[in-house]
TIRO-2110 file (N, C-alpha, C; in Angstrom, 1 decimal):
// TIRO-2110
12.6, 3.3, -24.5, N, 1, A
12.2, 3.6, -23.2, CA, 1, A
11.3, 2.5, -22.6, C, 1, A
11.8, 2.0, -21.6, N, 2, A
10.6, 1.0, -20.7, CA, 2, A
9.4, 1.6, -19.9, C, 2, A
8.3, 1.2, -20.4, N, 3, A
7.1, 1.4, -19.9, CA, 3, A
7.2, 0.2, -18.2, C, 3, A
7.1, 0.8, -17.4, N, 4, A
6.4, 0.3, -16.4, CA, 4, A
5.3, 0.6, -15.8, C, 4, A
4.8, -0.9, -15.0, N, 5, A
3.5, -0.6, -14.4, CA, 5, A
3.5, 0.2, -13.3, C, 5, A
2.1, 1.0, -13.0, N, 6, A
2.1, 2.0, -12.5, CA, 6, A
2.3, 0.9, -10.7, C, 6, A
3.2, 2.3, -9.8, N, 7, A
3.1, 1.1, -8.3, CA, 7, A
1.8, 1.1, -7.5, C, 7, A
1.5, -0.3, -7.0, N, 8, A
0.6, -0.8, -6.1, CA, 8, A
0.4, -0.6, -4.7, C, 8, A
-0.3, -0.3, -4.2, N, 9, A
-0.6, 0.0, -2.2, CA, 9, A
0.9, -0.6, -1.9, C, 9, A
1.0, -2.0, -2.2, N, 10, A
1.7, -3.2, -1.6, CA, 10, A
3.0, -2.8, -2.0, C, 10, A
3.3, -1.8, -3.3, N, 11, A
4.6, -1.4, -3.6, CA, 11, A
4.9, -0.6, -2.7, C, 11, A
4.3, 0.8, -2.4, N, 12, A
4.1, 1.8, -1.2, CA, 12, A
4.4, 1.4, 0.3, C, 12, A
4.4, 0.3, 0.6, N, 13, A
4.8, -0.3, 1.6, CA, 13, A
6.3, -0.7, 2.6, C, 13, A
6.6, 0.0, 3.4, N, 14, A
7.7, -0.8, 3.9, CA, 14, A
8.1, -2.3, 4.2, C, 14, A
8.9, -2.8, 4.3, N, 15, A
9.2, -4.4, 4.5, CA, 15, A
8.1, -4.2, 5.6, C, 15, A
7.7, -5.7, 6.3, N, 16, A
6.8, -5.9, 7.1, CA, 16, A
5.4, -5.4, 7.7, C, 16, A
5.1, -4.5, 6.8, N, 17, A
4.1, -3.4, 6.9, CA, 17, A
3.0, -4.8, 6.8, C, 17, A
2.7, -5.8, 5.9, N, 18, A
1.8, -6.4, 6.1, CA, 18, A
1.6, -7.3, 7.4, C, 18, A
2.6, -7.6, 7.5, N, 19, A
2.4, -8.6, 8.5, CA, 19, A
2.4, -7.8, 10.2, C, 19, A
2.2, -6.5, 10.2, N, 20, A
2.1, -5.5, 11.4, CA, 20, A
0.8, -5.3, 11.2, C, 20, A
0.1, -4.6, 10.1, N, 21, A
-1.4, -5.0, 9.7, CA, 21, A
-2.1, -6.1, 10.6, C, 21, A
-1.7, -7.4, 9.6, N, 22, A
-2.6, -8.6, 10.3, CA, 22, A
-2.9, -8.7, 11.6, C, 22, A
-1.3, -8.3, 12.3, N, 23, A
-1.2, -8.4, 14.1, CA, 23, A
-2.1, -8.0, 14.4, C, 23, A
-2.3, -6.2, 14.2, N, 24, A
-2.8, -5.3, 14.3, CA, 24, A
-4.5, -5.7, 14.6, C, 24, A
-4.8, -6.0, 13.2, N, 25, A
-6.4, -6.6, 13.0, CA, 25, A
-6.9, -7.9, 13.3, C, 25, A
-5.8, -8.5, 13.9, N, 26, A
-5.7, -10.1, 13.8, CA, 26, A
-6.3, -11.4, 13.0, C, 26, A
-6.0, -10.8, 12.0, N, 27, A
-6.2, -11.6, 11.3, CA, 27, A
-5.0, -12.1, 10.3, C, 27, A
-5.0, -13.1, 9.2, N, 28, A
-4.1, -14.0, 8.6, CA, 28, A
-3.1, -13.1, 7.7, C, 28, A
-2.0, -12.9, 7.5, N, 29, A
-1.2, -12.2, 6.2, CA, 29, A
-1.6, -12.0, 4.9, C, 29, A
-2.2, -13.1, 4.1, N, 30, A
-2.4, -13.8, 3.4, CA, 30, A
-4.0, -12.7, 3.6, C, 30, A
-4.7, -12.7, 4.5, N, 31, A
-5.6, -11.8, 3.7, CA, 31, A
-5.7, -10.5, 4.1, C, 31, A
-4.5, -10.1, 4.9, N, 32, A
-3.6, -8.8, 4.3, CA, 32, A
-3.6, -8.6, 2.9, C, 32, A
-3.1, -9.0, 2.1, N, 33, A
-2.4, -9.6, 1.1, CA, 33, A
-3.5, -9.3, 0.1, C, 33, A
-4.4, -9.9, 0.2, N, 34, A
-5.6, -10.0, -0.6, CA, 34, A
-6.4, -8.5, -0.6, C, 34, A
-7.0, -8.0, 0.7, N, 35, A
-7.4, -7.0, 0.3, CA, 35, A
-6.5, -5.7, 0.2, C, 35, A
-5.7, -6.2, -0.1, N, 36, A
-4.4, -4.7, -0.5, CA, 36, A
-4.6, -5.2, -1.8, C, 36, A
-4.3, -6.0, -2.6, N, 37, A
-4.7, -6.6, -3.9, CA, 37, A
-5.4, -5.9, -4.8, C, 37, A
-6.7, -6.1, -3.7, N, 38, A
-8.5, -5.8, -4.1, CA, 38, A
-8.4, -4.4, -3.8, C, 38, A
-7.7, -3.7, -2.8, N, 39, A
-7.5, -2.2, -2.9, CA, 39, A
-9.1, -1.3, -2.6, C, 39, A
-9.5, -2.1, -1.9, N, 40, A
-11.3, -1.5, -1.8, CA, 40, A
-11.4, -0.4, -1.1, C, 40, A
-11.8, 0.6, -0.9, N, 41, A
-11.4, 2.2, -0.3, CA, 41, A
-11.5, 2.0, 1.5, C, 41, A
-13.1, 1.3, 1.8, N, 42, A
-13.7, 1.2, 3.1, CA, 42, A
-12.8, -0.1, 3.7, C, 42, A
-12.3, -0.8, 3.1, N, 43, A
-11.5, -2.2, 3.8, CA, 43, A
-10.4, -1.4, 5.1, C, 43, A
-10.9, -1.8, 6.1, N, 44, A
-10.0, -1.4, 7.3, CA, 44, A
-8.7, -1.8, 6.6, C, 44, A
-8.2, -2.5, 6.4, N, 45, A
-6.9, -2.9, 6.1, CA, 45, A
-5.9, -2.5, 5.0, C, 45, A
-6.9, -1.6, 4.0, N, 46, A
-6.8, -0.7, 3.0, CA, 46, A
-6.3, 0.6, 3.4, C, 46, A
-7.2, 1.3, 4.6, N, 47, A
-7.6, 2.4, 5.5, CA, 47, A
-5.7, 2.3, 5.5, C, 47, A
-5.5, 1.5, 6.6, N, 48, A
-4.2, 0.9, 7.5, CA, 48, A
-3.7, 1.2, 6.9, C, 48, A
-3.0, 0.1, 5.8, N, 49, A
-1.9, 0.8, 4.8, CA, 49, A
-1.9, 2.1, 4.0, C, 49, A
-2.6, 2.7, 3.8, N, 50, A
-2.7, 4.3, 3.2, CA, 50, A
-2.2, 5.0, 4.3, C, 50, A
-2.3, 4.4, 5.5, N, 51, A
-2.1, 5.4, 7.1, CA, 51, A
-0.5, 5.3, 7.0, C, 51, A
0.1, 4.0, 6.5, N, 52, A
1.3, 3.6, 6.5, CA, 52, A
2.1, 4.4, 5.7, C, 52, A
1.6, 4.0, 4.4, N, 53, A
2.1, 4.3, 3.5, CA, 53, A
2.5, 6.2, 3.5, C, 53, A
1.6, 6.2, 4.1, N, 54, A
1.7, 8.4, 4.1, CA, 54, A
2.4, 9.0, 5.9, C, 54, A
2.7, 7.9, 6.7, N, 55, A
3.7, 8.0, 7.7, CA, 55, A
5.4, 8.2, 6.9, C, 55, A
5.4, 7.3, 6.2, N, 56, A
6.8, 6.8, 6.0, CA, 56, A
7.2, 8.0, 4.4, C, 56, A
6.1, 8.4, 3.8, N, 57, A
6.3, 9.3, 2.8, CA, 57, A
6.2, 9.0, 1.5, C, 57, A
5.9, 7.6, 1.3, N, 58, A
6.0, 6.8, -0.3, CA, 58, A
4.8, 7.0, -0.7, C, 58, A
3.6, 7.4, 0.2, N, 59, A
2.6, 8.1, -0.8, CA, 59, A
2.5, 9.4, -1.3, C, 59, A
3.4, 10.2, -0.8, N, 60, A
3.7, 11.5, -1.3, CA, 60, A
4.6, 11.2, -2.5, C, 60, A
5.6, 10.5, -2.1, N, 61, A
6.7, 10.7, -3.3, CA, 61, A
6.2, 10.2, -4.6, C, 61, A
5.3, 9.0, -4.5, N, 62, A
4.4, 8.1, -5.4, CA, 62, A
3.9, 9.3, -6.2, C, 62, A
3.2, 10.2, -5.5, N, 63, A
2.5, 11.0, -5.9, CA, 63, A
3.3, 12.3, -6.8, C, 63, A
4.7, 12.3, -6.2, N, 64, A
5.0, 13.5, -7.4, CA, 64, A
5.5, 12.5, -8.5, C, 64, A
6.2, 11.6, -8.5, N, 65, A
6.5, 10.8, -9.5, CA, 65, A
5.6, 10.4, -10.7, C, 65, A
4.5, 10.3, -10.4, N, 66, A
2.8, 10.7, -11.3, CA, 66, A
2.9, 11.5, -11.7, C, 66, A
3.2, 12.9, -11.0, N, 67, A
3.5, 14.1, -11.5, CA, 67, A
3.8, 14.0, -12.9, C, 67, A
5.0, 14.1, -12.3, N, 68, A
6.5, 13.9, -12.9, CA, 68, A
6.2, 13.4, -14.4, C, 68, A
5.5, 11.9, -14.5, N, 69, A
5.2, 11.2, -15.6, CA, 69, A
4.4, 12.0, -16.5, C, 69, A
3.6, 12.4, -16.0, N, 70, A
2.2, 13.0, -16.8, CA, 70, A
2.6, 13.9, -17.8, C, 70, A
END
């Protein structure tokens, strides 16, 4: 059985979610990119993608799949 790693904010993400972010906040992709990385709770950009990510439902499903594993 293959162990994989558990998924990241940036897995949770639809195609272009980062680069609507940046627009968003205006600032560069690239440090979209970074603080989704760093994953820091209070980072607006963190905030954003969690908002995203639980619009579209991949943080629900994420979440029973944890389940699921446990």
């Amino acid at each position: 059985m293959d162990v994989k790693e558990p998924l990241t904010l940036a897995d949770l993400l639809p195609r272009g979610s980062q680069q609507k972010i940046a627009e968003r906040l205006g600032i560069k992709k690239q440090a979209v990119s970074a603080a989704i990385k760093k994953c820091k709770p209070g980072n607006a950009v963190v905030i954003e993608a969690l908002r995203i990510a639980r619009e579209c439902g991949a943080l629900d499903a994420a979440q029973d799949l944890a389940k699921l594993a446990a």
